[in-house]
VMD Tcl script that builds the backbone (N, CA, C; Angstrom):
set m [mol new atoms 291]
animate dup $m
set s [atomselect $m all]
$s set {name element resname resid chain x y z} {
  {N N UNK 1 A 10.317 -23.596 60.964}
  {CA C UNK 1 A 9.596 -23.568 59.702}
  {C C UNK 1 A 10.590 -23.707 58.553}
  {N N UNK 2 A 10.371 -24.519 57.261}
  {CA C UNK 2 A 11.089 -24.996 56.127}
  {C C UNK 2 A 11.485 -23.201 55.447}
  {N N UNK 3 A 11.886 -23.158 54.324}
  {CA C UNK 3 A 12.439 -22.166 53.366}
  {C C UNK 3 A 11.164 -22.597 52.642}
  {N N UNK 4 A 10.953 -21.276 52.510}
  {CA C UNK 4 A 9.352 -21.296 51.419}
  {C C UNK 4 A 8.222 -21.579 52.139}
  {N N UNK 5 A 8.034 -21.890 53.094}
  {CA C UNK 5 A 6.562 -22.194 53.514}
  {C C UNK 5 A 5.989 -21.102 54.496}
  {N N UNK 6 A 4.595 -21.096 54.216}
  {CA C UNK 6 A 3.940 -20.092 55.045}
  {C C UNK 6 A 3.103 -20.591 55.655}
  {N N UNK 7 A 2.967 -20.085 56.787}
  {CA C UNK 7 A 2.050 -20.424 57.820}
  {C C UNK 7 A 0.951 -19.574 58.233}
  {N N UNK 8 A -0.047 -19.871 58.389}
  {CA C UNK 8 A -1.096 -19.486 58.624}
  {C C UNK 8 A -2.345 -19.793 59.539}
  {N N UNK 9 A -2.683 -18.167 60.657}
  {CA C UNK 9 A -3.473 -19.115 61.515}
  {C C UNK 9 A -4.869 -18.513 61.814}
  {N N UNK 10 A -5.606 -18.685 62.387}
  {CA C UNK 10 A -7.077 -18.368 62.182}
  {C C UNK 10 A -7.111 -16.982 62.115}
  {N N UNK 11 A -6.589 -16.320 62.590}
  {CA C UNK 11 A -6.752 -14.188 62.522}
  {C C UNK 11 A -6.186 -14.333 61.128}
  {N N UNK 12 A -4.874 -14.467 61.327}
  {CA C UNK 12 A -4.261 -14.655 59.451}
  {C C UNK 12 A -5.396 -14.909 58.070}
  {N N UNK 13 A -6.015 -16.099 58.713}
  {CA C UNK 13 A -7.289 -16.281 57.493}
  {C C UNK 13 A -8.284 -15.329 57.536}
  {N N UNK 14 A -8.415 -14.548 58.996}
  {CA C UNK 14 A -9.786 -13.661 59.032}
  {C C UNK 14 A -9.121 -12.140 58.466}
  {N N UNK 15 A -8.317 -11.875 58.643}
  {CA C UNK 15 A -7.638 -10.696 58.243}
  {C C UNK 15 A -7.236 -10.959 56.041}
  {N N UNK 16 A -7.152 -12.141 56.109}
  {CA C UNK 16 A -6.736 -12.271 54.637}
  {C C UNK 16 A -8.158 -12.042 54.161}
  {N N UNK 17 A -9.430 -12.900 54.397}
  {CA C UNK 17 A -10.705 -12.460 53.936}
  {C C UNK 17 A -11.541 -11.277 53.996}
  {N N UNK 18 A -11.157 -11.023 55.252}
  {CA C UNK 18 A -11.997 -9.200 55.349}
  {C C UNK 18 A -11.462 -8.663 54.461}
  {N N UNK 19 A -10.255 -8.500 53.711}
  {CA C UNK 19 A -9.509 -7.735 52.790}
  {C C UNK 19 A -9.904 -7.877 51.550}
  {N N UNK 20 A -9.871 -9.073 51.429}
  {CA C UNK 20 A -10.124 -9.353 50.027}
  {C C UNK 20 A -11.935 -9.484 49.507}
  {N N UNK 21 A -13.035 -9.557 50.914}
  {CA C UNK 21 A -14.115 -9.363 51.000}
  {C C UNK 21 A -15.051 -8.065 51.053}
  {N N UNK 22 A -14.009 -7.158 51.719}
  {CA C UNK 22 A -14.857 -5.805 51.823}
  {C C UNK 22 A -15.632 -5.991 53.214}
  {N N UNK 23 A -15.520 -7.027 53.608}
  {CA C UNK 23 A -16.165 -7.195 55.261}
  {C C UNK 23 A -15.591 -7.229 56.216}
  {N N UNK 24 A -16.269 -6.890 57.516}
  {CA C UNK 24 A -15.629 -6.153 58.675}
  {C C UNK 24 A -14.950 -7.666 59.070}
  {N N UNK 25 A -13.736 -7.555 60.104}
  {CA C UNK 25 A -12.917 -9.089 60.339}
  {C C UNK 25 A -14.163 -9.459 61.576}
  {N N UNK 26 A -14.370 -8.286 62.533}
  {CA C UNK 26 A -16.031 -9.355 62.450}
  {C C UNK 26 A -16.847 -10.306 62.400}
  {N N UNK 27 A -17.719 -10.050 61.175}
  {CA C UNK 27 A -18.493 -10.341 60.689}
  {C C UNK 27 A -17.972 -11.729 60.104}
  {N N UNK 28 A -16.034 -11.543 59.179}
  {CA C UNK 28 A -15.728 -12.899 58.805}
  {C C UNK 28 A -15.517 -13.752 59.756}
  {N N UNK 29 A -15.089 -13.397 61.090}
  {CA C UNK 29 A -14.959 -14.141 62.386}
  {C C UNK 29 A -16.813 -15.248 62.627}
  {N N UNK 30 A -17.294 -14.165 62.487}
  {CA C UNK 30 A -18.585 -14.722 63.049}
  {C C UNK 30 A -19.150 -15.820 61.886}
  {N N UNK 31 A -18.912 -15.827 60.713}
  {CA C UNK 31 A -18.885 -16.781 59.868}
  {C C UNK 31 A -18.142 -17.899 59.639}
  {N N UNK 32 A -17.479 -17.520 59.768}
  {CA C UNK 32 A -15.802 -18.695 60.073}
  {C C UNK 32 A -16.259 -19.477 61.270}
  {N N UNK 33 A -16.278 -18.700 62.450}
  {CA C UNK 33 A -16.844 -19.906 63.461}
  {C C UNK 33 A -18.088 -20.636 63.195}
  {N N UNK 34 A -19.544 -19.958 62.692}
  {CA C UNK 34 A -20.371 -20.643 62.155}
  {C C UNK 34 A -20.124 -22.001 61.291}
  {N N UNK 35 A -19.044 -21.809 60.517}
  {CA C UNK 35 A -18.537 -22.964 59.070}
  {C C UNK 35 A -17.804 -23.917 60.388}
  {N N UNK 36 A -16.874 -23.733 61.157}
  {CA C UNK 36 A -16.381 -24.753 61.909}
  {C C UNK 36 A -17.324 -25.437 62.804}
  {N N UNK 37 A -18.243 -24.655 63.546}
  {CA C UNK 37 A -18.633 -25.463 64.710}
  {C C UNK 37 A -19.762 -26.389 63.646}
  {N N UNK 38 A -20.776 -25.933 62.465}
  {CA C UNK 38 A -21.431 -26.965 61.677}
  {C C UNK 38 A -19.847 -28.183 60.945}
  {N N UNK 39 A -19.037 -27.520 61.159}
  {CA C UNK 39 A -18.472 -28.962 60.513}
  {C C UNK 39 A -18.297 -30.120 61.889}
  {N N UNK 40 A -18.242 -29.269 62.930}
  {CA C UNK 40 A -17.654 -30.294 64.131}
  {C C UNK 40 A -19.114 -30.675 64.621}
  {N N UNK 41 A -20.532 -30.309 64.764}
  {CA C UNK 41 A -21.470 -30.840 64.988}
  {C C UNK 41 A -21.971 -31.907 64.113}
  {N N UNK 42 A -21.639 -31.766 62.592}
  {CA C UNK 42 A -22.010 -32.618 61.449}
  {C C UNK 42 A -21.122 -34.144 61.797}
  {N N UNK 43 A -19.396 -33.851 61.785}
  {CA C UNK 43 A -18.607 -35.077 62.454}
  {C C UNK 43 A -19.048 -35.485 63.404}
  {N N UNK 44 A -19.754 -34.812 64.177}
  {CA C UNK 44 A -19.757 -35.501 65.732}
  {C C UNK 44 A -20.826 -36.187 65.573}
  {N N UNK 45 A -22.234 -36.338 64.648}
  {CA C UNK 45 A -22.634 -36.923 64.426}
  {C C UNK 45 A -22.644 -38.235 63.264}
  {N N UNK 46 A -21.236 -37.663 62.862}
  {CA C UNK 46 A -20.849 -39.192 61.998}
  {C C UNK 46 A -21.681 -38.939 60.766}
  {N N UNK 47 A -22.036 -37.466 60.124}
  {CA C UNK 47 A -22.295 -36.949 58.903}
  {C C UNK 47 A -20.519 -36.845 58.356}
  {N N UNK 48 A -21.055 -36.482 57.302}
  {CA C UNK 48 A -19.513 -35.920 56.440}
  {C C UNK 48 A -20.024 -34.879 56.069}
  {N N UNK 49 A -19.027 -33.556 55.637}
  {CA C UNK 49 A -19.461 -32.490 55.165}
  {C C UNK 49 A -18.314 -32.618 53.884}
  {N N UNK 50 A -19.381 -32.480 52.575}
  {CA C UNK 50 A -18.609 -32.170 51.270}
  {C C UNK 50 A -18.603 -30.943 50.916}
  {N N UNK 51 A -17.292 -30.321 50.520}
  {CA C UNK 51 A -17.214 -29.269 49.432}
  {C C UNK 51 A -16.915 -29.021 48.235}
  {N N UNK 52 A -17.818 -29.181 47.142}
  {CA C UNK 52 A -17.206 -29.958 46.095}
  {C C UNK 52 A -16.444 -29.311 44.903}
  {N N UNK 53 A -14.852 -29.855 44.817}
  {CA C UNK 53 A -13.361 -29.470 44.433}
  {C C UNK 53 A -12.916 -28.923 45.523}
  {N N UNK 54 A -13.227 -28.992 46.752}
  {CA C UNK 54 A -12.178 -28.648 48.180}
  {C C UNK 54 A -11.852 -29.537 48.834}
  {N N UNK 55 A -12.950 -30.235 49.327}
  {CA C UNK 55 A -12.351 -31.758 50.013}
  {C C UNK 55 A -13.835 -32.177 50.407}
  {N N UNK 56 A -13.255 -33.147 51.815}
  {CA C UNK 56 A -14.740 -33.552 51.808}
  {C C UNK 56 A -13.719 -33.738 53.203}
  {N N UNK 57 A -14.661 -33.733 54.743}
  {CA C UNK 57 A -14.236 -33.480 55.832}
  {C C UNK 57 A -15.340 -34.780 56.901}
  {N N UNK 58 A -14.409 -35.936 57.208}
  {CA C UNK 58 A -15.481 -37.085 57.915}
  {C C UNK 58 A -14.173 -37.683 58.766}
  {N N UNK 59 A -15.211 -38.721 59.389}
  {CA C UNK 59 A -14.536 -39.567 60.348}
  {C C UNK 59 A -14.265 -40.453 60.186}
  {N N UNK 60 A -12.967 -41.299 60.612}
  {CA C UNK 60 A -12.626 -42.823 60.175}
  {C C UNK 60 A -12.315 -43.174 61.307}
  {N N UNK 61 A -12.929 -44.816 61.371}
  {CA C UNK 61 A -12.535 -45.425 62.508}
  {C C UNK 61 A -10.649 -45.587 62.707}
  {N N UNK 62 A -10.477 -45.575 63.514}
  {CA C UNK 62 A -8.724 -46.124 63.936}
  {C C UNK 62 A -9.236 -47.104 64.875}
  {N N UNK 63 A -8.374 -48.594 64.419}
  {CA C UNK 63 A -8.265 -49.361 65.066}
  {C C UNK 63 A -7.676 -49.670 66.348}
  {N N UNK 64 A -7.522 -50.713 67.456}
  {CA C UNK 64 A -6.705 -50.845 68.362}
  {C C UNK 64 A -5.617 -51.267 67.741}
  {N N UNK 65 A -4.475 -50.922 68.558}
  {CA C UNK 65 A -3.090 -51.086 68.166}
  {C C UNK 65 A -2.240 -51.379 69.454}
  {N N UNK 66 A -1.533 -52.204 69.332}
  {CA C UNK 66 A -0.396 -52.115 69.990}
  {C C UNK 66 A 0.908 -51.684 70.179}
  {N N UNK 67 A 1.454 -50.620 70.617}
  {CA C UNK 67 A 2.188 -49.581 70.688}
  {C C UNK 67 A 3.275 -49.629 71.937}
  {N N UNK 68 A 4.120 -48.767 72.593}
  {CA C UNK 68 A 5.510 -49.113 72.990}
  {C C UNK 68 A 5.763 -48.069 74.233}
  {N N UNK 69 A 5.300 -48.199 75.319}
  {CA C UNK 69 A 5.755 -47.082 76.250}
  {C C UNK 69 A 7.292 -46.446 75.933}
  {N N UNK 70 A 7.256 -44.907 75.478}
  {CA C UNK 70 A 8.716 -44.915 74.978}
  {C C UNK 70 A 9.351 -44.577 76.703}
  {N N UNK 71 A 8.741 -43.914 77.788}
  {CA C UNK 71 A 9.312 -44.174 78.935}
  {C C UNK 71 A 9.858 -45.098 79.585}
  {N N UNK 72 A 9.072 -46.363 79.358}
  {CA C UNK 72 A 9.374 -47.655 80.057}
  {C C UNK 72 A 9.958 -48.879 79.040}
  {N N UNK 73 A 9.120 -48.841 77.361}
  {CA C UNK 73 A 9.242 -49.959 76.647}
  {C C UNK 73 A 8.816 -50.909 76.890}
  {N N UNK 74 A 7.520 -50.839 77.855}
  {CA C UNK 74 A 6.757 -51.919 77.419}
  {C C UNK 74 A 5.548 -51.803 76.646}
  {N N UNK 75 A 4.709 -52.861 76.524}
  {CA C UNK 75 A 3.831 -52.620 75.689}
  {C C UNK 75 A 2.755 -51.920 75.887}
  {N N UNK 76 A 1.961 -51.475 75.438}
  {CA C UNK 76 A 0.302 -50.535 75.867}
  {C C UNK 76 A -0.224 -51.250 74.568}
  {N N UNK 77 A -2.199 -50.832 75.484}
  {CA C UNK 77 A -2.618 -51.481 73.743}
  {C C UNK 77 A -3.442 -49.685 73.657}
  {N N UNK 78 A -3.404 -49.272 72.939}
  {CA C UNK 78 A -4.482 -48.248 71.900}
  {C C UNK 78 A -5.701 -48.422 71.475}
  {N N UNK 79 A -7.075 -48.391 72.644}
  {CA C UNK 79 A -8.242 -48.703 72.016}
  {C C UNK 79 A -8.405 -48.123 70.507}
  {N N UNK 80 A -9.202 -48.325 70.242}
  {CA C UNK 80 A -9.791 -47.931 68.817}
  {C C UNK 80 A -10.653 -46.600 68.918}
  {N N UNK 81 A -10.471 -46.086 68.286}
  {CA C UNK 81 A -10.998 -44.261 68.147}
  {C C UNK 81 A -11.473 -43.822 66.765}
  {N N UNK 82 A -12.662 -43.017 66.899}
  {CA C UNK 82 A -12.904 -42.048 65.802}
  {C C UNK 82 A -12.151 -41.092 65.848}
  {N N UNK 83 A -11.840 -40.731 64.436}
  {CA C UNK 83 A -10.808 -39.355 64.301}
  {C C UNK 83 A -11.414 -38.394 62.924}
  {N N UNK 84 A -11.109 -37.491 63.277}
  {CA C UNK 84 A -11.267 -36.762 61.975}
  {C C UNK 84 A -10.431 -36.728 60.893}
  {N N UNK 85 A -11.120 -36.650 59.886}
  {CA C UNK 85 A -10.017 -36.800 58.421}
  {C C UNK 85 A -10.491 -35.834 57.417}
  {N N UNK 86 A -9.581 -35.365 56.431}
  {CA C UNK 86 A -10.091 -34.218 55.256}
  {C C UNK 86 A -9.597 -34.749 54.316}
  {N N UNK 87 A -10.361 -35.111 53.152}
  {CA C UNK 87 A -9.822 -35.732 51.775}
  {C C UNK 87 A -9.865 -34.621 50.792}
  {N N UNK 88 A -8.714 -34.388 50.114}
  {CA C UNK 88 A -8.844 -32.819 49.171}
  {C C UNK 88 A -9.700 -33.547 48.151}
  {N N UNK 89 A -10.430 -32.661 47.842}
  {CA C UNK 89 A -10.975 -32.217 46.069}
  {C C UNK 89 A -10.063 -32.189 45.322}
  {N N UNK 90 A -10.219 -32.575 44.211}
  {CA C UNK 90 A -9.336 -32.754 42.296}
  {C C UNK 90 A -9.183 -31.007 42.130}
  {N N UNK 91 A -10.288 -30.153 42.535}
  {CA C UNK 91 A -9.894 -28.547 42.547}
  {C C UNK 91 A -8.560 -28.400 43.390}
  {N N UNK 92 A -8.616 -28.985 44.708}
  {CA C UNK 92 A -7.648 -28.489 46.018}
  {C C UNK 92 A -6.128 -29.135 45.230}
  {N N UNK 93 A -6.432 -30.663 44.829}
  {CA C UNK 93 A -5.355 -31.636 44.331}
  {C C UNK 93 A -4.521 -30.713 43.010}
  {N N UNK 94 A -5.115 -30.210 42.326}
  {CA C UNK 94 A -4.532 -29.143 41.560}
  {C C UNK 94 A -4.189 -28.074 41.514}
  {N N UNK 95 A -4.791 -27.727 42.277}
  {CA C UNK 95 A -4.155 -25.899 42.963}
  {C C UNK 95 A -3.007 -25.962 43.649}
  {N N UNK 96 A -2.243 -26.886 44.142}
  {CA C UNK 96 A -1.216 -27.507 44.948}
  {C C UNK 96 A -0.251 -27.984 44.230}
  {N N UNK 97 A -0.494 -28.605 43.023}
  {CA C UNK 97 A 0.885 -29.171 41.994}
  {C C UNK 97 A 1.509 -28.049 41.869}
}
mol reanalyze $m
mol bondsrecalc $m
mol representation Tube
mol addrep $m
């Protein structure tokens, strides 16, 4: 990890919100998973979920590509795939400068 940066991981976020919420880690657990699995059912149906000044959370196609066995060096091709993507909000884009 760099000098200055913090890391943070899902208990970290549930323990930072129960605190600052007054609610049991729990209850923020059981909400937190609620907010993820509607974002991953919404993507999986190729909805987008906006939050607006946080980001906005959808899927972009990735193309096929041709790419480089680094074991062997020869070529492979990379079908084309949906992936998930998060575009920040002008709120998120500024809280960050």
């Amino acid at each position: 990890m760099q000098e200055g940066l913090f890391e943070m991981n899902k208990q970290d976020l549930i323990s930072n919100i129960a605190k600052k919420s007054g609610l049991s880690k729990k209850d923020v657990e059981t909400v937190l998973n609620g907010f993820l699995g509607e974002v991953e059912t919404a993507l999986s149906s190729g909805e987008k979920v906006q939050l607006i000044g946080f980001g906005t959370f959808e899927t972009r196609q990735r193309a096929s590509r041709t790419a480089r066995n680094p074991q062997t060096g020869k070529p492979i091709t990379i079908p084309e795939s949906k992936v998930p993507a998060f575009k920040a909000g002008n709120k998120l884009k500024e809280a960050v400068k």
